[in-house]
N, C-alpha and C positions, 0 to 999 in steps of 0.2 A: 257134913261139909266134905267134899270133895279133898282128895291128896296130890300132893306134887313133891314127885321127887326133883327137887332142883340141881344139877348136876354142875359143877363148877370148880375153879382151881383158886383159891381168893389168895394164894399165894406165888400165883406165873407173874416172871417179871418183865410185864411187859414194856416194852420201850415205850417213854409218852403217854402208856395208859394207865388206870388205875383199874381193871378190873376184880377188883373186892367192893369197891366203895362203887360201882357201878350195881353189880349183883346185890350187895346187901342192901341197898335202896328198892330195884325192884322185887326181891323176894321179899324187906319190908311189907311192900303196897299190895304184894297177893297176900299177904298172910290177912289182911281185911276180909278175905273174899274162898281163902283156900286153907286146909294144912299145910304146911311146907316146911320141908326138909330139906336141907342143901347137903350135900356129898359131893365128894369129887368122883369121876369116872374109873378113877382106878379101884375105887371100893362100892361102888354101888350095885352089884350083883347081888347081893344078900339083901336088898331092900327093896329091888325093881318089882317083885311078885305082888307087892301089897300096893304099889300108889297105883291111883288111876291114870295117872300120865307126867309121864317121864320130862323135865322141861331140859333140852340140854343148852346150855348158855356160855359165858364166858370159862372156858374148859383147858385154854391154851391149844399150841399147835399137837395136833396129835402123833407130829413123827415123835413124842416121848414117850409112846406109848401107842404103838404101832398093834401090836398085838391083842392090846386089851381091849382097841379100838374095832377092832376086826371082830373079836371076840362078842361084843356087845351088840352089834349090829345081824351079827347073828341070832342073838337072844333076842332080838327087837322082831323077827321073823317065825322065830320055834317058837316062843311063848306069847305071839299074839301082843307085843307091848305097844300101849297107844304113847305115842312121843312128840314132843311139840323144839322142833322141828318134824314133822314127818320126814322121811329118811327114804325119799322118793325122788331127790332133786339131783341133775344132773353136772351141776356145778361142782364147788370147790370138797364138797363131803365125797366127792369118790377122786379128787384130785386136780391135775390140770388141762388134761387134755380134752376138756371143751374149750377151750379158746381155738386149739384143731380145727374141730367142727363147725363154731363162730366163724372162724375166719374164711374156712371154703363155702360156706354158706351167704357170705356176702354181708354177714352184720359190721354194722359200724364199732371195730375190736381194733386193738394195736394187732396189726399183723402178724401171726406167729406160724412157725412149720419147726419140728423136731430135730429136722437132720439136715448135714449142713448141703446133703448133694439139693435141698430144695430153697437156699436160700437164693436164688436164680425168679425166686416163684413172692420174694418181698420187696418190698420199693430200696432202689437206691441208697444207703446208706451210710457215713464216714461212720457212723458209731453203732455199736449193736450192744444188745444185752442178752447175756445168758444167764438163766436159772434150771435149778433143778426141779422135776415135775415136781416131786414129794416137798418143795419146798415151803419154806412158810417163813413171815416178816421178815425179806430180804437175806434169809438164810443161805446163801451160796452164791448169793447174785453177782455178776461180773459184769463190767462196762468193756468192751473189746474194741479196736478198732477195726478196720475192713481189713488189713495186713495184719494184725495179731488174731484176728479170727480166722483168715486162712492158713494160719500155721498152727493153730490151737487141733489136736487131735477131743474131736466130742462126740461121744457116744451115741448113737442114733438111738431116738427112741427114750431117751434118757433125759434129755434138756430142753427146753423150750430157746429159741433162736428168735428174736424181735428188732426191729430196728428201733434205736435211740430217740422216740419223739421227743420233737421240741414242744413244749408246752408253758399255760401262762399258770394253770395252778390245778391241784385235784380236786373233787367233788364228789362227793358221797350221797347215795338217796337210799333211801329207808323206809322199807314195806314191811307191813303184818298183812298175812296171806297177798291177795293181789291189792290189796289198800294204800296208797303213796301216804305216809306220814309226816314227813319231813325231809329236809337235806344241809348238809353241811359242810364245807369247803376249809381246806384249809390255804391262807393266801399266800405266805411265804410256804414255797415248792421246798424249804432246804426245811423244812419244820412239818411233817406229812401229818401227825396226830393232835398240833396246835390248830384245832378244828374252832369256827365260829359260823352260826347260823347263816343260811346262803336262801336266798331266793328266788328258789326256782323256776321257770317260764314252764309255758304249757308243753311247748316241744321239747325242753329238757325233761321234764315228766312222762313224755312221751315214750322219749329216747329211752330212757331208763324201764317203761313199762313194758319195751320191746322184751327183754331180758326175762323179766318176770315173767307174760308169758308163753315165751320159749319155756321157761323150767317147769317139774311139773310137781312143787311143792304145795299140798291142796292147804296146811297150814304151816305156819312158820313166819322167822324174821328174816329177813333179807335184806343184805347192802350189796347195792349195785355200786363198784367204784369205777369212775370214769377220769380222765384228764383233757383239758381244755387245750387245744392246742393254739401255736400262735395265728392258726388260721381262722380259729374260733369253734373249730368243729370237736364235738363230744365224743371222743374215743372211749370204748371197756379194755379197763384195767385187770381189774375182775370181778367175779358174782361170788360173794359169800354168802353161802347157802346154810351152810352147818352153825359156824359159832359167831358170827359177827359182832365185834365190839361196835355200839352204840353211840358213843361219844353223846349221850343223853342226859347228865350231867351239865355237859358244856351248852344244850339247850336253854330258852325258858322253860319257864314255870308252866304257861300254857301248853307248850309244846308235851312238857315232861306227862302233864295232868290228863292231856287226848291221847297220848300215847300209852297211858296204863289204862286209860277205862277198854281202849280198844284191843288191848291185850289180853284183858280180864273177858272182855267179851266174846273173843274169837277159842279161847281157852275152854271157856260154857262151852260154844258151837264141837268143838272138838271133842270135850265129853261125851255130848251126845251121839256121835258118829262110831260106826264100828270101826277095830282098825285095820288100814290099808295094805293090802297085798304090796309088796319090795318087788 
């Protein structure tokens, strides 16, 4: 039987989420199918040589461990490690600055630019929001107005610069490799993790297949987050490529039961492949 090192924090506290009782459910349903071992990434160096593939999953934000992070992705490249996510996506695992790219590219994205001599180059806006690239769940975010962000000294290069969308609520969709699984919405906008099943149209699946792909993760999990604005149109929020909580739990039963066998399967598929040049 194949091995998985499962990689995870079952003790990050996350707002709204329960990521232990998320992870021990689905490393549960592999253990039917695999060895599995779970570790957190600060200690999994000593174990990485023996699995056949590394699963890295609910892990927490990695500015806690910035170094160990860098560290390991290194070792995913010198010693040849087969990882599920592959560690090939342009998204949130090397930070923020593809919403940059997104946005001069013309995809449907909240409009963003770094610095503030280019906010000339976003739409119109009494309210803006700044975050930090490295940042993660809301960690440093600021709501500024157009007058407190002209007087705000911010480091170029440093913060992402957005206009304030109005929107009626978020929406999450959930891929295993390029496969659309599900989606999830949460309806009160003041409550972003009180997630309940959304049904999704073809063009909302669309929208979000755009995303996927652009990136070029051959497997993995993926949460595309988007916000519905009051004009009705699907902006990206952002692509979680790396560790995406699942709110899979909050699913059905059916949902939960398609979503592991196709896990379990794309897992096989990744076995057998050799692994991928970074």
């Amino acid at each position: 039987m194949a091995s998985i090192l499962y990689l995870t924090d079952l003790y990050y506290p996350a707002k709204g989420r329960t990521y232990y009782e998320e992870d021990i459910f689905i490393a549960g349903r592999l253990m039917d199918h695999f060895d599995v071992a779970l570790c957190h990434p600060k200690n999994s160096e000593a174990f990485e040589d023996s699995a056949d593939v590394i699963v890295f999953r609910n892990t927490g934000s990695v500015i806690g461990y910035k170094e160990i992070y860098r560290a390991f992705r290194e070792r995913i490249q010198k010693n040849s490690l087969r990882t599920f996510n592959t560690f090939t996506g342009k998204a949130d695992m090397l930070g923020k600055d593809y919403l940059l790219e997104l946005t001069k590219l013309g995809f449907p994205v909240i409009p963003t630019v770094d610095c503030k001599s280019d906010i000339s180059l976003l739409p119109a806006s009494d309210r803006y929001v700044i975050k930090p690239k490295d940042g993660a769940d809301s960690i440093g975010l600021e709501f500024l107005s157009d007058e407190e962000l002209s007087q705000r000294h911010i480091a170029d290069h440093v913060y992402l610069i957005q206009p304030a969308v109005e929107f009626e609520y978020e929406v999450s969709f959930y891929f295993i490799d390029d496969k659309f699984e599900y989606a999830m919405y949460a309806p009160n906008k003041t409550k972003r993790w009180e997630m309940v099943p959304y049904h999704a149209s073809e063009e909302d699946i669309r929208f979000a297949e755009r995303f996927i792909s652009w990136n070029s993760i051959s497997h993995g999990i993926q949460r595309v987050d988007a916000c519905r604005t009051i004009e009705g149109e699907l902006l990206l929020i952002e692509l979680e490529d790396l560790n995406p909580y699942l709110s899979l739990l909050q699913t059905e039963k059916d949902t939960q039961e398609k979503f592991i066998v196709d896990l379990v399967s794309t897992l096989n598929n990744c076995l057998k492949e050799q692994t991928p040049e970074l």
